[in-house]
Backbone as a ProteinNet text record, in pm:
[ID]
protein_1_A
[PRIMARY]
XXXXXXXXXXXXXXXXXXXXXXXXXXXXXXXXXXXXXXXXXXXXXXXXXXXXXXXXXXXXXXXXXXXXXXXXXXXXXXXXXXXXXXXXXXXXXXXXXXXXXX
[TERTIARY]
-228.5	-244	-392.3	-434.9	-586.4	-573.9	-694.4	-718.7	-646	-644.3	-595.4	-429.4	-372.7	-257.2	-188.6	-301.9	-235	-265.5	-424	-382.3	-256.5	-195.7	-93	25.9	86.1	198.3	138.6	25.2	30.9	-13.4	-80.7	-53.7	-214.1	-343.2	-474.2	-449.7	-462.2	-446.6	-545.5	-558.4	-616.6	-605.1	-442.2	-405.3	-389.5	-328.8	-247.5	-82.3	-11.1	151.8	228.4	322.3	392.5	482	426.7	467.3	614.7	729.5	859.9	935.5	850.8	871.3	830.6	692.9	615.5	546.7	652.3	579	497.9	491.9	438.9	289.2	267.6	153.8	76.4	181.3	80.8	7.8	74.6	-18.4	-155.4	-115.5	-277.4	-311.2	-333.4	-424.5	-463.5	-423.2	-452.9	-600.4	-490.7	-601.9	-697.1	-719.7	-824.1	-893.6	-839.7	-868.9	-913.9	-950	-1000.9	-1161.7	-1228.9	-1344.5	-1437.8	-1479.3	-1525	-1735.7	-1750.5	-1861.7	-1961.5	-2092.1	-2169.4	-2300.9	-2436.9	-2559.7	-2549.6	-2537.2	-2615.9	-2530.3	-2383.8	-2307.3	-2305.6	-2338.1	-2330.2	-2446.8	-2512.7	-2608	-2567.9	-2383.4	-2316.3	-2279.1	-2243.6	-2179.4	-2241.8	-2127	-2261.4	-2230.3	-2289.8	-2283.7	-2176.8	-2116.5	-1949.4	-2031.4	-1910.8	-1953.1	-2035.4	-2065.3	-2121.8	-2095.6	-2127.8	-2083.2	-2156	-2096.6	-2224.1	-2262.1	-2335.2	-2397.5	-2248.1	-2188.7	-2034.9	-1903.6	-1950.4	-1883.8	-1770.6	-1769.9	-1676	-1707.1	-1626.8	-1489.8	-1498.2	-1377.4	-1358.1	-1352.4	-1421.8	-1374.5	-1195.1	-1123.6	-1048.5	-1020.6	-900	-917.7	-767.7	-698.5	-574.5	-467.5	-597.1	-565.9	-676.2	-652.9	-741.2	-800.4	-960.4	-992.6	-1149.7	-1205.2	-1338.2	-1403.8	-1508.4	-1663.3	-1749.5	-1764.3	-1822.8	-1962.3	-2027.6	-2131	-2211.5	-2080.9	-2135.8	-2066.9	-1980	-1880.3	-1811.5	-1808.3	-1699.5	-1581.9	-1466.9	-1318.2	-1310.4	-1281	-1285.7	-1115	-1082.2	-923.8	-858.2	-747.9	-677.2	-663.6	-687.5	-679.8	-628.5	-513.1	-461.3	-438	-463.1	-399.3	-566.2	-580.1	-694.3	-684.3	-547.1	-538	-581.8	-613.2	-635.4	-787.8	-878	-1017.9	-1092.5	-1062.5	-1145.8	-1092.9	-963.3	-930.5	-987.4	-1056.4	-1096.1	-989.1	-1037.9	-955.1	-901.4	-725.1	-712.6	-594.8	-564.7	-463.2	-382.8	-250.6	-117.7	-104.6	-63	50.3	-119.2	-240.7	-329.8	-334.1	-353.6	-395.1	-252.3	-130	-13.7	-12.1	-59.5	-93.3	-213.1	-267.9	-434.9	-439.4	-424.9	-441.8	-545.4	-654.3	-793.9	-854.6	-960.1	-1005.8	-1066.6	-1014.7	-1107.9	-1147.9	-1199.3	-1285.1	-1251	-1136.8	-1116.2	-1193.5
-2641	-2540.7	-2512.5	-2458.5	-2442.5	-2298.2	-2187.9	-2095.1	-2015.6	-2035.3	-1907.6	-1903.5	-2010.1	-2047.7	-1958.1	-2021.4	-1977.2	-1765.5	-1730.8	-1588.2	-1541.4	-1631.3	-1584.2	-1543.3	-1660.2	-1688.8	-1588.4	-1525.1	-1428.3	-1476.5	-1604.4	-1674.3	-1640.6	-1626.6	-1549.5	-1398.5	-1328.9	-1175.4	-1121.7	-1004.3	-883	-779.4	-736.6	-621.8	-636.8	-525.6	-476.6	-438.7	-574	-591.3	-494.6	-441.5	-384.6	-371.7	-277.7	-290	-370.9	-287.6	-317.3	-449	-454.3	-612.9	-729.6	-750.6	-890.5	-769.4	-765.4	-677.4	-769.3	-929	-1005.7	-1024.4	-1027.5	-1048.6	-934.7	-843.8	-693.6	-692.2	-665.2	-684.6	-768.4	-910.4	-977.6	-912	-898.9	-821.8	-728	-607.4	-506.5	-528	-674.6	-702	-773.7	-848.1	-935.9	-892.4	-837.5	-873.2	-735.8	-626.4	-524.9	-511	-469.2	-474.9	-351.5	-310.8	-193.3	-178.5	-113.7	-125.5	-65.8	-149.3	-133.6	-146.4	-104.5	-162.1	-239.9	-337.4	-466.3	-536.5	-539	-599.1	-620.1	-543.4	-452.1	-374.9	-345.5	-223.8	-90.5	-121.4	34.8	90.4	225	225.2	336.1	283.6	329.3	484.7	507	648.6	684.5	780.2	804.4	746.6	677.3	635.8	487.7	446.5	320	210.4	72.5	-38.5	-31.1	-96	-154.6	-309	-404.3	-505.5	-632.4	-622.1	-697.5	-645.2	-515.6	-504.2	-408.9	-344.1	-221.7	-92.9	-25.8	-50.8	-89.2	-191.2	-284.7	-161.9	-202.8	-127.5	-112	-9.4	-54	-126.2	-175.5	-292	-368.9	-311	-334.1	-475.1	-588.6	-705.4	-843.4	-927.9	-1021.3	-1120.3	-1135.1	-1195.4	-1226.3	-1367.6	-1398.4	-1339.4	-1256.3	-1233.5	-1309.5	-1295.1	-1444.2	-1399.2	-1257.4	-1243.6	-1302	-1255.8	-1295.9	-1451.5	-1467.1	-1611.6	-1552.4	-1441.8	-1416.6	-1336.3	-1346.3	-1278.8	-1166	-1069.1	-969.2	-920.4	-897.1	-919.1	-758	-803.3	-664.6	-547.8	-426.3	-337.4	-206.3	-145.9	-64.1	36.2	44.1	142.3	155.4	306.1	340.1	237.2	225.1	132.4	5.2	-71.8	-194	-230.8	-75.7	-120.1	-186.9	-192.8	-258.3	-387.7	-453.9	-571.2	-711.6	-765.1	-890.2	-984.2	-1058	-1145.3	-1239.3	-1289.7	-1369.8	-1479.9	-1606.4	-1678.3	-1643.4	-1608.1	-1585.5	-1663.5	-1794.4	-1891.3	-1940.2	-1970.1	-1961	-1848.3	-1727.4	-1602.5	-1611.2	-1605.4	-1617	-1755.5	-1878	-2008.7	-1951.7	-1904.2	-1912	-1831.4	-1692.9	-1588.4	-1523.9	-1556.6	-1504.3	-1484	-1403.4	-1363.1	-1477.3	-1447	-1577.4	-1434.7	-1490.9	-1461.6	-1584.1	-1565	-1654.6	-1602.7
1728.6	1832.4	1855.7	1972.8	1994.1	1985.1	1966.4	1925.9	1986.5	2101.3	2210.4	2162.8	2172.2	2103.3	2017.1	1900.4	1783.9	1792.1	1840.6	1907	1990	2055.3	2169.1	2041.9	1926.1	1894	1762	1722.1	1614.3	1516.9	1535.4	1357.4	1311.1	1416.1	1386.7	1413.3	1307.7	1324.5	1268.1	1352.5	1262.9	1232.5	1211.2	1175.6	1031.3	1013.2	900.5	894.3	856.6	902.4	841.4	872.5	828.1	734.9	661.9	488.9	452.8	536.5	505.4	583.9	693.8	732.3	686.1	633.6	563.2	445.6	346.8	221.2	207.3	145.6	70.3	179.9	264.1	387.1	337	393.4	367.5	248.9	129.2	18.3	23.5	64.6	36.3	138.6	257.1	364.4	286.8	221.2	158.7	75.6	-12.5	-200.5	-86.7	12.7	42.1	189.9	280.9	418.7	439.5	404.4	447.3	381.8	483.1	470.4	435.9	346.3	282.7	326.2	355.8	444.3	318	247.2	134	205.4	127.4	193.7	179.1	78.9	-1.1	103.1	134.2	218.5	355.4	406.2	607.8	638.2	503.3	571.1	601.9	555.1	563.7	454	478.4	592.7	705.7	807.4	931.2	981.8	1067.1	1134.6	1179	1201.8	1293.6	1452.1	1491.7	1674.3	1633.8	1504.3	1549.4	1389.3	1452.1	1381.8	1284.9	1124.5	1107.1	1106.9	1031.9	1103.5	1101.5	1011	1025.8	1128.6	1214.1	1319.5	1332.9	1211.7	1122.5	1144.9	1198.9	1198.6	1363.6	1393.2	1471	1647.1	1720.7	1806.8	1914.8	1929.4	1959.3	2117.4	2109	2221.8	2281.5	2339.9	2384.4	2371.8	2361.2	2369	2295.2	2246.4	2221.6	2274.9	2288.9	2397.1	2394.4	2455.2	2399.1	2508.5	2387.9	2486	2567.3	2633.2	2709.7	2653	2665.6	2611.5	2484.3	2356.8	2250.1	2201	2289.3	2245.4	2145.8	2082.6	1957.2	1996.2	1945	2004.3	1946.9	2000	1987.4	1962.7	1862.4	1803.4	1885.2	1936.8	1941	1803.5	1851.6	1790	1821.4	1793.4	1882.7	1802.6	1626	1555.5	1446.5	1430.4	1299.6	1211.5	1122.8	1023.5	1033.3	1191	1161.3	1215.9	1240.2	1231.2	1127.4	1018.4	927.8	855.6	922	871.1	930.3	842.2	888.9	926.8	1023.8	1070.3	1008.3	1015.7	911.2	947.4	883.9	928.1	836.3	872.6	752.6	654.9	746.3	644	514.4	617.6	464.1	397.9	450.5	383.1	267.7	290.7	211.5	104.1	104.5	19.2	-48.7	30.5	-87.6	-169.1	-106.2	-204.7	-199.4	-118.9	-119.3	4.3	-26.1	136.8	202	357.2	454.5	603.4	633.1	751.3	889.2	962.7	1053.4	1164.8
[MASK]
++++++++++++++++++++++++++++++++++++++++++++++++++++++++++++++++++++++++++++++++++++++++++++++++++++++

């Protein structure tokens, strides 16, 4: 599948799934895919109203879709809980076990 694709059909995400539907997802998102904002890390964490240098917490955003500005996709975000989850592929995030940054 090509990117947009695999964005359309769900399989690049950046939420945080729902506990009682994909318990086993949720968890690693939890242990791996949330992003905790440090100096040494981000330079955060940052001010209320603004990012810090990794882009946290995510602004929200109705739908997913590339910036033409920066060329980077800007992941749907529609709920508090899923500003600070890095972006992630399931079926790896669920095989690996460890954090990725898609």
């Amino acid at each position: 599948m090509t990117i947009s694709e695999m964005i359309a059909h769900n399989v690049i995400r950046c939420d945080l799934p729902n506990m009682e539907e994909e318990p086993e997802l949720y968890a690693k998102v939890i242990n791996h895919q949330i992003h905790t904002c440090n100096f040494a890390k981000c330079g955060g964490p940052s001010l209320p109203g603004e990012q810090c240098r990794k882009g946290f917490p995510r602004k929200f955003s109705p739908s997913t879709y590339e910036d033409p500005e920066t060329r980077r996709f800007i992941y749907r975000c529609v709920h508090e809980r899923d500003q600070y989850v890095v972006p992630y592929h399931a079926p790896t995030l669920l095989a690996w076990d460890a954090h990725m940054n898609m």
